[in-house]
N, C-alpha and C positions, 0 to 999 in steps of 0.2 A: 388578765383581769379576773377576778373573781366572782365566781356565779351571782347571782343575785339572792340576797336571802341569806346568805352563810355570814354575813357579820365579819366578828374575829376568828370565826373558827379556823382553825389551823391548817385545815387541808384546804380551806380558801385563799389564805396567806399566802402559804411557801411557793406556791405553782407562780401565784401572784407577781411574784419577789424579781423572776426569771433566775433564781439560785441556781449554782451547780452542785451536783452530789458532790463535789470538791469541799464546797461551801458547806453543806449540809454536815460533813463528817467534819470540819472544824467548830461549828458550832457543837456538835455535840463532846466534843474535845473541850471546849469552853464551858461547858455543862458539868463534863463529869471533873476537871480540877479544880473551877470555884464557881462553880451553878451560879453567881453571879448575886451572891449572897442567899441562896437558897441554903436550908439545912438538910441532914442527910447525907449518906456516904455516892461518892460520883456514879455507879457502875447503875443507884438506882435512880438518879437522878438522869441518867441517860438512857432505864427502862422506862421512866414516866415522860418522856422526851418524846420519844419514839412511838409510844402509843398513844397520845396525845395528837400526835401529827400523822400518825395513819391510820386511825379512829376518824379523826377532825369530830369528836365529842367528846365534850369536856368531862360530861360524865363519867366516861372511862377513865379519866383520871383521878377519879373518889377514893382517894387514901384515907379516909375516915372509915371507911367499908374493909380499906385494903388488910392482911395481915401486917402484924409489926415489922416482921422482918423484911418486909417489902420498900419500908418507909424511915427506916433509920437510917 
């Protein structure tokens, strides 16, 4: 169950979920072939994935801040 106070944040989610790193690396397989209608090329759609979820702050995900090339 997730701590109290974290909401949707990600690092309250996945622990949440009881996922396998099995699980884990398919979903980001899922991410980087069709990000699930996300735009963007896969490789950064599974660097903004991953920091996202070991962040657990959304913040860190500010692609408006980020360089272009980060986000195409």
């Amino acid at each position: 169950m997730p701590r109290r106070g974290l909401g949707a944040r990600p690092d309250g989610i996945w622990p949440s979920l009881r996922r396998s790193p099995r699980e884990w690396n398919q979903l980001l397989g899922v991410v980087k072939e069709n990000g699930g209608g996300w735009a963007g090329k896969g490789a950064n759609r599974v660097t903004w994935t991953k920091l996202g979820f070991a962040s657990g702050d959304p913040a860190s995900c500010n692609t408006w801040t980020a360089a272009s090339v980060k986000v195409s």
